[in-house]
LUMBA-559449 format. One line per 5 residues: number of its first residue (from 1); their letters; for each residue x, y, z of C-alpha. Coordinates in steps of 0.5 Angstrom, whole numbers. Layout:
residues N
NUM = A = X:Y:Z | ... .
//
This chain:
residues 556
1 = XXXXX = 421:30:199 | 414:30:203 | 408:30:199 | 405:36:198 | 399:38:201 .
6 = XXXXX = 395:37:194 | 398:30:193 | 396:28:200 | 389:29:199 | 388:27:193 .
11 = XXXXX = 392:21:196 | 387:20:201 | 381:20:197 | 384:15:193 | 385:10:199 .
16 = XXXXX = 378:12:202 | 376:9:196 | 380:3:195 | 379:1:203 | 370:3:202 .
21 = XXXXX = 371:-2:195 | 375:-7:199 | 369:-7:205 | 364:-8:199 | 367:-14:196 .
26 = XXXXX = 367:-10:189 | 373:-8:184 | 374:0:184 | 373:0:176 | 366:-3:178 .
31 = XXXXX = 365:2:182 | 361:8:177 | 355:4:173 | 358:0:169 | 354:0:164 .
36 = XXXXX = 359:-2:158 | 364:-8:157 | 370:-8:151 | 373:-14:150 | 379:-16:147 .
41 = XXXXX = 381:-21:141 | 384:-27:141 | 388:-28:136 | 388:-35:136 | 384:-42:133 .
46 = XXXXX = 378:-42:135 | 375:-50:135 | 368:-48:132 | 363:-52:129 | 362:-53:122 .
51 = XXXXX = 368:-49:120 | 376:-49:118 | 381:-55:116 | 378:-62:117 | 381:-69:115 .
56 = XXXXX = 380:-74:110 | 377:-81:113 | 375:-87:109 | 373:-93:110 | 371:-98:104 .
61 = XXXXX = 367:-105:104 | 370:-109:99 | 366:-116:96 | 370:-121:101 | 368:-117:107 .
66 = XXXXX = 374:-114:109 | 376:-106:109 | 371:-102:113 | 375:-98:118 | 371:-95:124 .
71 = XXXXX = 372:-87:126 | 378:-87:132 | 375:-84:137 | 383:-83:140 | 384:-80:133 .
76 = XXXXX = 379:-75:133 | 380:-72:140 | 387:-71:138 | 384:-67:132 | 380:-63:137 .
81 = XXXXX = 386:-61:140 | 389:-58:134 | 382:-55:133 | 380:-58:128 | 373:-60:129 .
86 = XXXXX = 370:-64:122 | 372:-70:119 | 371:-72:110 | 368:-79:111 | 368:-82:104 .
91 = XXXXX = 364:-89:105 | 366:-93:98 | 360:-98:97 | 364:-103:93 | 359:-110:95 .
96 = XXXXX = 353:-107:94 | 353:-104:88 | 348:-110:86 | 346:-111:92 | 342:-107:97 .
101 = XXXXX = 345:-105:104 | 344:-110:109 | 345:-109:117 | 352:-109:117 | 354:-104:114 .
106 = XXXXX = 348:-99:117 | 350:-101:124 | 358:-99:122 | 355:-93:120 | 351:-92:127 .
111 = XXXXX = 357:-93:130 | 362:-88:126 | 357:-82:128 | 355:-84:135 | 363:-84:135 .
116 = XXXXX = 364:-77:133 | 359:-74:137 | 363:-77:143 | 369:-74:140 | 365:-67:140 .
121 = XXXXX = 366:-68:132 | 361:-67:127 | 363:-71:119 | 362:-68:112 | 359:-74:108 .
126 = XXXXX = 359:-77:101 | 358:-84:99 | 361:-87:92 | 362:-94:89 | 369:-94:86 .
131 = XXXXX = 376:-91:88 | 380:-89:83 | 387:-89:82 | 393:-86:78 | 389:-87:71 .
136 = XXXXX = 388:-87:66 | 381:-89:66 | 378:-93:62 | 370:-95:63 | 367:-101:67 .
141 = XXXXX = 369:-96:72 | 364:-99:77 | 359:-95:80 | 352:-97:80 | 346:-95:76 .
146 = XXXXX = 340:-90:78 | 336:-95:80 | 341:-98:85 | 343:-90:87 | 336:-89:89 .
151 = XXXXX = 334:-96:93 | 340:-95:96 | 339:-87:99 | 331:-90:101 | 336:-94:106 .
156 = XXXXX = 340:-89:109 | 335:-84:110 | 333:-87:117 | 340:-87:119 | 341:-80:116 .
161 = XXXXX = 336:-77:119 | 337:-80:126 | 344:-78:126 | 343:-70:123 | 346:-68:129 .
166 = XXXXX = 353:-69:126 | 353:-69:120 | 355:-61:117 | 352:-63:110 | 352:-69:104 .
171 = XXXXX = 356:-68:98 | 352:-71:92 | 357:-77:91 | 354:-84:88 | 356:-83:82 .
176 = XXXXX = 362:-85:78 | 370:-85:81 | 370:-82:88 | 362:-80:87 | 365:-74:83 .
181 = XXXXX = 360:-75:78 | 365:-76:72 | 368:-83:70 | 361:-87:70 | 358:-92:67 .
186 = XXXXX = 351:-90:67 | 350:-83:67 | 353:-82:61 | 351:-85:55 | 357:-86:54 .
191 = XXXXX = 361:-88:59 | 368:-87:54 | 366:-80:54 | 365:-78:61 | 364:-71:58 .
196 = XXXXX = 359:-71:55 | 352:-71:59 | 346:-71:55 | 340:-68:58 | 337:-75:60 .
201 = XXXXX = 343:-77:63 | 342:-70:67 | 335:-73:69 | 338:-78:72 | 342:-75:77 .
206 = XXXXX = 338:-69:78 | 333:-76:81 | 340:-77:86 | 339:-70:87 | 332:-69:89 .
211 = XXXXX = 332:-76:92 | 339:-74:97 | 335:-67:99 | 328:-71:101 | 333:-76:106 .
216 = XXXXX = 336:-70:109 | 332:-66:114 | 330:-60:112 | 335:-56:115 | 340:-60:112 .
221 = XXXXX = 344:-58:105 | 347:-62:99 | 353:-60:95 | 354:-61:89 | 361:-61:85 .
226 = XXXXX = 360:-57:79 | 356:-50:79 | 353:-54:73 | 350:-59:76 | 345:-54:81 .
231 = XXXXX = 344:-50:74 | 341:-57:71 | 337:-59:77 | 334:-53:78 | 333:-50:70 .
236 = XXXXX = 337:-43:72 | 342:-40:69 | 350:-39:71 | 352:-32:72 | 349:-28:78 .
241 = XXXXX = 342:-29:75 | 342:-35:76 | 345:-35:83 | 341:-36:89 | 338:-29:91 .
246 = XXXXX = 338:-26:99 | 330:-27:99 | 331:-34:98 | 336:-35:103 | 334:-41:108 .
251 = XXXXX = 327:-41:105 | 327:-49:105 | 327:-49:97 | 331:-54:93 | 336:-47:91 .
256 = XXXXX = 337:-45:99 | 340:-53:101 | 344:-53:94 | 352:-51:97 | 359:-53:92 .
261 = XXXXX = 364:-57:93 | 370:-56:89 | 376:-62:89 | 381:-58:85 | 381:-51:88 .
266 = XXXXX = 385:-47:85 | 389:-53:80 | 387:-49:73 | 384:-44:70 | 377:-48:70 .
271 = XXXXX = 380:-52:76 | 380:-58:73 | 372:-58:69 | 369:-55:76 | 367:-48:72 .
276 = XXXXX = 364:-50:66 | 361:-43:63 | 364:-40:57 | 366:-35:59 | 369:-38:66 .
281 = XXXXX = 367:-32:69 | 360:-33:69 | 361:-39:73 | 365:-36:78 | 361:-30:78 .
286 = XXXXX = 355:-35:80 | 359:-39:85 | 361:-32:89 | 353:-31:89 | 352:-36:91 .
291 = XXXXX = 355:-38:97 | 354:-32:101 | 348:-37:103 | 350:-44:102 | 356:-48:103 .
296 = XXXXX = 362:-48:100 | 369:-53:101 | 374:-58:98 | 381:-59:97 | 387:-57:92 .
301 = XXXXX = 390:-62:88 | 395:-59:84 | 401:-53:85 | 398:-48:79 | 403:-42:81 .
306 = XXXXX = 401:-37:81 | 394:-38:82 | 395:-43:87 | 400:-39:92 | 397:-35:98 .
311 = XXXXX = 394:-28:95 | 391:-31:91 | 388:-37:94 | 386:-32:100 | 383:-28:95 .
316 = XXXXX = 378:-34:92 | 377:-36:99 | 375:-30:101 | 370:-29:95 | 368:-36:95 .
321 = XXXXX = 365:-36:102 | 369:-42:104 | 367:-45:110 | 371:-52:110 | 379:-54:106 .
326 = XXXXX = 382:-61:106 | 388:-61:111 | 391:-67:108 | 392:-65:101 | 395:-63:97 .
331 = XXXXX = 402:-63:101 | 405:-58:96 | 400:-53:94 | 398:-53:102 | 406:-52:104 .
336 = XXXXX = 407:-46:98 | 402:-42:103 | 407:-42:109 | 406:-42:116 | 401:-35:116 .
341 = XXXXX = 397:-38:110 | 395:-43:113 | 395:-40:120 | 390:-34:117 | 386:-41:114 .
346 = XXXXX = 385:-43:119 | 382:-37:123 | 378:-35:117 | 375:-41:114 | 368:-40:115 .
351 = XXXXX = 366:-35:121 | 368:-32:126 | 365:-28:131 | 368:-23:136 | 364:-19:141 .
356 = XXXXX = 366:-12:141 | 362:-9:146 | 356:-10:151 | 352:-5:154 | 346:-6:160 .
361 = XXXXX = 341:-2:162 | 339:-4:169 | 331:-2:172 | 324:-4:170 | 326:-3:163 .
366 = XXXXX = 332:-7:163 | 336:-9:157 | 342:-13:154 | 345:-9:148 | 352:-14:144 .
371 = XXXXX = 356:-11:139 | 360:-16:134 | 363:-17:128 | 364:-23:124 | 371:-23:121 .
376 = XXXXX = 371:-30:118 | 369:-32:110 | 362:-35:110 | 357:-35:115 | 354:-40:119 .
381 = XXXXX = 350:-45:114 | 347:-50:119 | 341:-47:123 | 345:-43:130 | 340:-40:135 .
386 = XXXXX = 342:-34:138 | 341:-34:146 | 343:-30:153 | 344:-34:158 | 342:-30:165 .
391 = XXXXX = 345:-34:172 | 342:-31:178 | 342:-33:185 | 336:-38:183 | 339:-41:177 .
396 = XXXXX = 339:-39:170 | 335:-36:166 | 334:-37:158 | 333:-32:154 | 332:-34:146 .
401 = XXXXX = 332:-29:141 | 328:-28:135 | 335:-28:131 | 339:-34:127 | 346:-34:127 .
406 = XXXXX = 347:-36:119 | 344:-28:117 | 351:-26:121 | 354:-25:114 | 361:-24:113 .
411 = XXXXX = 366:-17:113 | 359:-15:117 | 358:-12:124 | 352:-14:128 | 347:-11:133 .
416 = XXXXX = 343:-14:139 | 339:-11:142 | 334:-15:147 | 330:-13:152 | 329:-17:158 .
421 = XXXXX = 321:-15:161 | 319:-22:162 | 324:-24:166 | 323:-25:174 | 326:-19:178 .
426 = XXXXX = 334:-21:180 | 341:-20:178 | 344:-24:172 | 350:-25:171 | 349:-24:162 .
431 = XXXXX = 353:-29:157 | 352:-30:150 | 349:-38:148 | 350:-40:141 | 348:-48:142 .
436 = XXXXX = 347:-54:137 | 340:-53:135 | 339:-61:136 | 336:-63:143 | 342:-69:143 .
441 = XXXXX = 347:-64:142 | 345:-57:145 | 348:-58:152 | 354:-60:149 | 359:-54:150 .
446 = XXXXX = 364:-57:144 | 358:-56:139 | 357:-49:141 | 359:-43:138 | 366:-40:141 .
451 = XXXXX = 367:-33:140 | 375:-30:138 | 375:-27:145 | 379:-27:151 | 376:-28:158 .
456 = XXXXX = 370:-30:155 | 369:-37:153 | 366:-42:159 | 369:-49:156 | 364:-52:162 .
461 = XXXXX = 358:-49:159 | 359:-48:152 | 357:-40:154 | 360:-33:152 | 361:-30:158 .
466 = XXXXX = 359:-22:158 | 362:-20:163 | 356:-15:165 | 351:-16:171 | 345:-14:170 .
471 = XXXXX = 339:-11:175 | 333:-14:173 | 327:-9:178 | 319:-11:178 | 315:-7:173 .
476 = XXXXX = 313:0:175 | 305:0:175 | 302:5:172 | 299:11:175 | 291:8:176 .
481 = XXXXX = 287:10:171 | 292:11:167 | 292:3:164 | 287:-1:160 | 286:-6:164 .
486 = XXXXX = 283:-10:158 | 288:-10:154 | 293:-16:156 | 301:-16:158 | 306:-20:154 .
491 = XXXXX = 307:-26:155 | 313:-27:159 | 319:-28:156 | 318:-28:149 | 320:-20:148 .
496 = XXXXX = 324:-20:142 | 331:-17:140 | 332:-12:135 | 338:-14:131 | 342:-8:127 .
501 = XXXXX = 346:-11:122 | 352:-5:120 | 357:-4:115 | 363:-6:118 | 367:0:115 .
506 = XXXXX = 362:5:120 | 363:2:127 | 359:6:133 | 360:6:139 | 355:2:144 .
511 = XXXXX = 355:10:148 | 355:16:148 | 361:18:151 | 365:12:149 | 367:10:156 .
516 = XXXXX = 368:3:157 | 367:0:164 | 367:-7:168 | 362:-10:171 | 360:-12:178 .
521 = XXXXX = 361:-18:179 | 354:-24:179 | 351:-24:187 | 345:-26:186 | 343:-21:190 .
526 = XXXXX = 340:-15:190 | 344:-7:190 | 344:-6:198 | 348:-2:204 | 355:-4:201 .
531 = XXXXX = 353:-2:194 | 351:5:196 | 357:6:200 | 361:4:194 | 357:9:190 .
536 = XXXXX = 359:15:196 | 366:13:196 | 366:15:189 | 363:21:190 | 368:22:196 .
541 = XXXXX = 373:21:192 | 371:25:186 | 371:31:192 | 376:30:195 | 380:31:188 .
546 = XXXXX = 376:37:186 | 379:41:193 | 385:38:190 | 385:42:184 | 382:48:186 .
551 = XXXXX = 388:47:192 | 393:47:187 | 390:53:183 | 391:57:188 | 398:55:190 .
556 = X = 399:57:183 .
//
């Protein structure tokens, strides 16, 4: 059958547009303005730094020499590949307990983290004396006393700060069997009652806490292995009052750089001594608080049914802000989980970042405007600048926000609204940047933040790509008289964004109408003939459509 007098107009404004966007070199659904970009998720892993499953590695340094086993660089790339992007590095010291540190082992311990950093690796760090085995345990157990511990954190705090960049945090170690702090000799006053800590005892390994923070750079946090054991060093109680409150987070104070690790996750009502308070409750509350803003990570270590089983481990997971659980261990508490347990683990450990949408206005006033959402457990815990890398014709252009990416809490949906007055007239291509604060690392794409998106992530530059082009147009100049020309501009560059945190329950829409468009694609060139023809095709088409209705109509 012939087409109908409606369809062939409509069919030849559909080619009219086609054909003038095909001349222009332009997509037809970029055609309109464009000026919003939805993204889709990816339901993948995402290889993030600082967060997820990571591996157990060790390495010793026995009295005969022998035992120091070096990170493999092979071994850690192939854990890149499985998205796993942290390992656990225990550094047992079995010669020195009465010795100090000597070349070689600081050496080894240089060579281990330029060997992660090579691998895109970053390490969770603890250092012990003595490794147990299958028990019982009785004392000498073999660590060193306080005065040895705090000589030896003196030589490691050059190494420890040079290498900053790679460590994620310092678990406490040093003291007793596998640096957890319980079968020791020395800080206890009796080391055949591991459980009985009297407040000298406390006093001694508050100065292994206080010394281990005064070694790390400021940014950098300690966890410790009881809640009990930040409660002491800090003189606060358990219990939501006594846990870390939202005006102290990130201020630099002992309490904000102060996380948890717990070793025995889910293993027993107390988790094998982890929660100490009477009620338990009071500790678990305490630790719920308190890590909404330090880290929180360790292993299981026995099947403890039904508690130990995937809807109950991810509830605690969830409200205990994990950032970071033992891949290797336990095998039987991991296996009970399933393939979508461990799968959902892997996803959610931590953060994990979804853009939504993004919106430009182009002009004078032109703006950049992301909505996204963290869908993760925790929040970044590491300092995380927030960045729009804009790439025109001329290069690329960084754009830095007045905004942290640890304040991105989990089961929140964030806004960013930045305004790009100080940056040179142009078209930019707009990605999001979330780059290694450290210079050493900040270029290198495999410490930046991926987002769980598809079609975004550029793996070359460590950048989000938005997918939007925006025009950038040269200031207005106000009309004469209009101004006080004593009063200086801002500087360039340097205005900030406003940032929107939202309840997650109550999305908005990035516009008005809900529409969602693509973006023209980068140019590096200014709108000219070809865009204004593109426009008029739209319009043509449009027309066209409109006498085809009005045709039908009548023909009704």
């Amino acid at each position: 059958m012939p087409p109908t007098s409606s369809a062939r107009l409509v069919l030849a404004g559909l080619i009219v547009g086609a054909v003038l966007a095909s001349a222009t070199g332009l997509p037809a659904s970029a055609l309109p303005d464009g000026t919003v970009v939805s993204y889709a998720e990816d339901p993948g892993i995402i290889a993030n730094p600082g967060r997820g499953w990571y591996h157990h590695t060790e390495t010793h340094s026995f009295s005969d020499g022998s035992g120091w086993t070096p990170l493999d660089p092979g071994e850690l790339i192939r854990m890149r590949g499985e998205g796993v992007t942290q390992v656990l590095r225990v550094v047992y010291l079995e010669r020195y307990v009465d010795a100090d540190l000597d070349a070689v082992v600081l050496s080894a311990l240089e060579s281990d983290f330029a060997t992660a950093r090579a691998a895109g690796v970053s390490v969770i760090l603890r250092f012990a004396y003595v490794q147990g085995g299958d028990g019982p345990y009785d004392p000498p157990y073999g660590d060193a006393p306080p005065e040895r511990v705090l000589a030896h954190i003196s030589q490691l705090t050059p190494v420890l700060r040079r290498n900053a960049d790679v460590i994620e945090v310092v678990q406490q170690g040093f003291i007793g069997l596998w640096g957890e702090g319980y079968f020791t000799d020395h800080f206890v006053a009796d080391p055949a009652e591991p459980g009985t800590v009297t407040d000298a005892d406390w006093a001694e390994r508050n100065r292994v806490v206080a010394a281990l923070l005064a070694a790390l750079p400021p940014d950098r946090m300690l966890q410790v292995r009881t809640m009990l054991a930040k409660q002491r060093a800090l003189g606060t109680p358990s219990g939501t009052a006594g846990a870390l409150a939202d005006a102290q987070a990130y201020d630099g104070s002992e309490a904000a750089r102060i996380g948890h690790h717990d070793d025995c996750f889910l293993a027993s009502p107390d988790d094998f001594g982890t929660f100490l308070s009477d009620p338990l409750s009071l500790d678990q509350d305490y630790l719920a608080q308190d890590s909404r803003f330090v880290p929180t990570g360790g292993e299981t270590c026995a099947v403890n049914a039904p508690r130990s089983l995937w809807p109950s481990a991810r509830a605690e997971l969830q409200r205990y802000h994990y950032s970071f659980l033992n891949r290797d261990y336990d095998a039987d508490v991991l296996a009970s989980w399933g393939p979508d347990g461990i799968d959902e683990a892997a996803r959610r450990l931590g953060y994990r970042f979804v853009l939504e949408s993004s919106r430009v206005v182009d002009g004078a006033e032109a703006s950049v405007s992301i909505t996204l959402r963290n869908d993760g457990w925790a929040a970044p815990y590491n300092p995380r600048p927030v960045q729009l890398a804009l790439t025109g014709a001329g290069g690329s252009v960084v754009v830095p926000l007045d905004v942290d990416a640890r304040t991105w809490a989990p089961g929140r949906e964030i806004e960013l609204t930045v305004p790009l007055r100080g940056v040179d007239p142009g078209q930019y291509r707009v990605s999001l940047f979330l780059p290694a604060p450290e210079a050493s690392i900040a270029g290198d794409p495999r410490f930046a933040i991926r987002a769980a998106n598809l079609g975004t992530w550029d793996a070359a530059t460590g950048r989000n790509d938005l997918g939007q082009v925006v025009r950038v147009d040269s200031p207005v100049p106000p009309p004469s008289g209009s101004s006080d020309p004593s009063v200086p501009a801002p500087p360039r560059g340097t205005e900030p964004a406003v940032v929107t945190p939202i309840a997650s329950s109550t999305p908005t829409s990035a516009v008005p109408n809900g529409s969602a468009r693509g973006r023209l694609p980068a140019t590096g060139a200014e709108p000219s003939l070809p865009a204004v023809i593109a426009a008029l095709a739209l319009l043509l088409a449009g027309g066209v459509l409109r006498v085809a209705a009005r045709h039908r109509r009548r023909a009704d």
